[in-house]
C-alpha positions in Angstrom: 123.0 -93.9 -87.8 125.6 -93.4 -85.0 125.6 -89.0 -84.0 128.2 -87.2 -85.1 129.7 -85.2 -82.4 132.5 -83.7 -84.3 132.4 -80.0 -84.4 131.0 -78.1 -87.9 135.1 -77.0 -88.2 136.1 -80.5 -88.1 132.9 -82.0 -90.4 134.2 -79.3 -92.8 138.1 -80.3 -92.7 137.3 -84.0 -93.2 134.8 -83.3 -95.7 137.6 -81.4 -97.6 140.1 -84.5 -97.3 137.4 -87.0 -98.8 136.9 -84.4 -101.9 140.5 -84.2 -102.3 141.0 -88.0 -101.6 138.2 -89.0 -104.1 138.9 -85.9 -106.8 142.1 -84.0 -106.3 142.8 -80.5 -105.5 141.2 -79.2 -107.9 137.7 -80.2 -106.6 138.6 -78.8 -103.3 135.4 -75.8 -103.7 134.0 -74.0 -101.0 130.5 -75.2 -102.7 131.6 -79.0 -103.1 132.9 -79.4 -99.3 130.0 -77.6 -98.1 127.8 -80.1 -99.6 130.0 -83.0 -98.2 129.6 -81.4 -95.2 126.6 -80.6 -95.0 126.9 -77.2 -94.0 126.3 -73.5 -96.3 129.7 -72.5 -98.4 129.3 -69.1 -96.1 130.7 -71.2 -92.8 133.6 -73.0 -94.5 135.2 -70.0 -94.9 134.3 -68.4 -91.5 136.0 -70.9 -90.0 139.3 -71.2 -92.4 138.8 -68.0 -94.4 140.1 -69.2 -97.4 140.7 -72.0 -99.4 144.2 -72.4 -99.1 143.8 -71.6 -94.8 141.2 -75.4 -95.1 144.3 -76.9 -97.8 146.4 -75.8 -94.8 144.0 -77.5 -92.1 143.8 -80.8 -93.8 147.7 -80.9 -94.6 147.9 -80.6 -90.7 145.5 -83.5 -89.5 146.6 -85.9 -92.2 150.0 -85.3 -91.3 149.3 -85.8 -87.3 147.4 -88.8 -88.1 150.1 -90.2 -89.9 152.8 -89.2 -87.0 150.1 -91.2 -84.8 150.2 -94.3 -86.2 154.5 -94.5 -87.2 154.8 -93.1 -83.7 152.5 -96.3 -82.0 154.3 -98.3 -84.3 158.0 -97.0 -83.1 157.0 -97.5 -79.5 155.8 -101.2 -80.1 159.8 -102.1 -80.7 159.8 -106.0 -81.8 156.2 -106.7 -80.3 154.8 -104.5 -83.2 152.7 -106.2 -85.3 153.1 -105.1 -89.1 149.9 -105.7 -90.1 148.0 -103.5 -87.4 150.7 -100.9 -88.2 150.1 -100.6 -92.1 146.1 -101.0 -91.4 146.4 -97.8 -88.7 148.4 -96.0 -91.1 145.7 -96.5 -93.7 142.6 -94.6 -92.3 140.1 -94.1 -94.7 141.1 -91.3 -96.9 145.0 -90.8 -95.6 146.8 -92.2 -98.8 144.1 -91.2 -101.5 144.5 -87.8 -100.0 148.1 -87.7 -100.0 148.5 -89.0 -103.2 146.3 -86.5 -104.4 148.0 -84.0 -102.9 151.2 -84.9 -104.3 149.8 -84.5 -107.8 148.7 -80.9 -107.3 151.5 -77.9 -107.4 150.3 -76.2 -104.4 152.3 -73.5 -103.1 151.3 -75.3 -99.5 152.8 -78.7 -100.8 156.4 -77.9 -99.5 154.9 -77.0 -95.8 153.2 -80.3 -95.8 156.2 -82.4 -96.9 158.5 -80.5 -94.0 155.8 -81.0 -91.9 155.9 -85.0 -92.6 160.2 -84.9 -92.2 160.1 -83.4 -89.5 157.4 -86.0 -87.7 159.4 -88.8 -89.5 163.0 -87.6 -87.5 160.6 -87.8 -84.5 159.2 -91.4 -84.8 162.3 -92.4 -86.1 163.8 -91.2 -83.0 161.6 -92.9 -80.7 162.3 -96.2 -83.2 166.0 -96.0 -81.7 164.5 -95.6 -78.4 162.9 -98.8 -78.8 165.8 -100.4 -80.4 163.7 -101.1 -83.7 165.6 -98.4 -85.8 169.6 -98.7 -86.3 171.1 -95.1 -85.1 172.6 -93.2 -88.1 174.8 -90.0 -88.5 172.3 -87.7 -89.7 169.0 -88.0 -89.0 167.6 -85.2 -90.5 168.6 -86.3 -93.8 167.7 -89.6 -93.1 163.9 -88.4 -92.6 164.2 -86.4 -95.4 165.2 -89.5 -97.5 162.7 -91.8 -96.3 159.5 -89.7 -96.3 160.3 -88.6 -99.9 161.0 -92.2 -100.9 157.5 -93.3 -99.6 156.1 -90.4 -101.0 157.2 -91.0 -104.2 155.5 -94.5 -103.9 152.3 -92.7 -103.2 152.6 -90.6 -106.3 153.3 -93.5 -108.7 150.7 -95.8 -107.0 149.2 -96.1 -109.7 151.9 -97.8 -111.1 152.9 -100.4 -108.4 149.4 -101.3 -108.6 149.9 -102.1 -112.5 153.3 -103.8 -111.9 152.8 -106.0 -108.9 148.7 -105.8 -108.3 148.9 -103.5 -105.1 146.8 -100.0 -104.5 148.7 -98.2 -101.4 145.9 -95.9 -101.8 143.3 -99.1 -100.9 141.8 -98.4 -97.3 141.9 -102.3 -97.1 145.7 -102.1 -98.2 147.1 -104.9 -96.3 144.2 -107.3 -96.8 144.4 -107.3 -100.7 145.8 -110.4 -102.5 148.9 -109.1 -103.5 149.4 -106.9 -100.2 152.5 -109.2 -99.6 154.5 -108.8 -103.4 154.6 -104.8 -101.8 155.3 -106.0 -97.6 157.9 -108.5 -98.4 160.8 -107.1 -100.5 159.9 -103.5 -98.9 160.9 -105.6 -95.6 163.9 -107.4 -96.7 165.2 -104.1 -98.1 164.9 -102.0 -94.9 165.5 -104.3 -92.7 168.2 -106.6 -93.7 169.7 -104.3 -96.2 170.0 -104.3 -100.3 173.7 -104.4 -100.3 175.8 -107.5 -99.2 177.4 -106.1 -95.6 181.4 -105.5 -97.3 180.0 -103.6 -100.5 178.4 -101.3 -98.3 181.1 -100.9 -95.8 183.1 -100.3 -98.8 180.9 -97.8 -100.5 180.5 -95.9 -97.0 183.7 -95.8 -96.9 184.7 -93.9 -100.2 181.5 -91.5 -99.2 184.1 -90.5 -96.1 187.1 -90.0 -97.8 187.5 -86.5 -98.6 189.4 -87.3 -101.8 186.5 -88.6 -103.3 183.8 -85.7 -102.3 183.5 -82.9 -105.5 185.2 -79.5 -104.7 182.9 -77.0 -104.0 
């Protein structure tokens, strides 16, 4: 068996993202992490002195890991290759975690979706740079709409996986049979467009005209 070298702090935060990942946030225990860990319940909260302070911790490093990946993918512009992308965005536990995560009313669920908009505006940023992304008007808003879109996928996983036979919360994701039922229409939709080109000049359109906004 390879040696760990990570650090009893960091054995302890991953420990608590495979529990969540595998059994939700409500089997997030000081006694069931330490056990993953394999460390006493006593040092998982000297080093995050609470429950919610490790929630917190994990929220951060999933989040950073997922800013990681889009951000190598961003940078690739049109060399990037979509399968590498999806399989570094998939590391182990990620998407079982954040699916999880998403399940659970958490009063430190709101920090962890701002945290994810505001690395999304980033990467999506740096997209531009690379002329992979088309430049919009708002970008905070368009972060905000895409991460809760995918988001939302993640929470009703379980549901594309009974409609078109794919598990965004598989580790082996993109290798699954039906990985391209999800990769192909979720392609053609962001990146040629739903609408034909004149509908959605014409519905942008209306969207400026002040007549047609709701008085405040």
């Amino acid at each position: 068996m390879p040696h760990d070298d990570r650090t009893a702090k960091a054995r302890i935060r991953d420990a608590a993202i495979a529990v969540v990942a595998e059994e939700g946030s409500d089997g997030m225990t000081a006694r069931r992490v330490a056990a993953e860990a394999g460390v006493s319940p006593g040092l998982v909260t000297h080093h995050y002195g609470s429950m919610e302070g490790l929630a917190e911790a994990c929220d951060h490093h999933v989040a950073a890991l997922v800013r990681a990946a889009k951000s190598e993918a961003m940078a690739q512009g049109a060399g990037l290759d979509p399968l590498a992308a999806v399989r570094a965005s998939q590391a182990a536990t990620v998407m079982p975690y954040l699916a999880r995560r998403l399940a659970s009313d958490a009063p430190t669920l709101a920090r962890l979706v701002d945290e994810l908009v505001d690395d999304a505006e980033g990467y999506l940023a740096e997209g531009e740079a690379s002329g992979m992304i088309r430049p919009t008007g708002d970008r905070r808003a368009r972060a905000s709409v895409l991460t809760v879109w995918s988001l939302g996928a993640l929470a009703l996983h379980e549901h594309l996986r009974r409609l078109i036979g794919v598990d965004l919360t598989d580790p082996d994701f993109e290798s699954a049979p039906h990985f391209i039922r999800y990769a192909r229409p979720a392609l053609e939709t962001f990146g040629r467009g739903l609408l034909t080109p004149e509908i959605a000049d014409q519905l942008l359109e209306r969207l400026s005209d002040p007549d047609t906004q709701p008085s405040a």
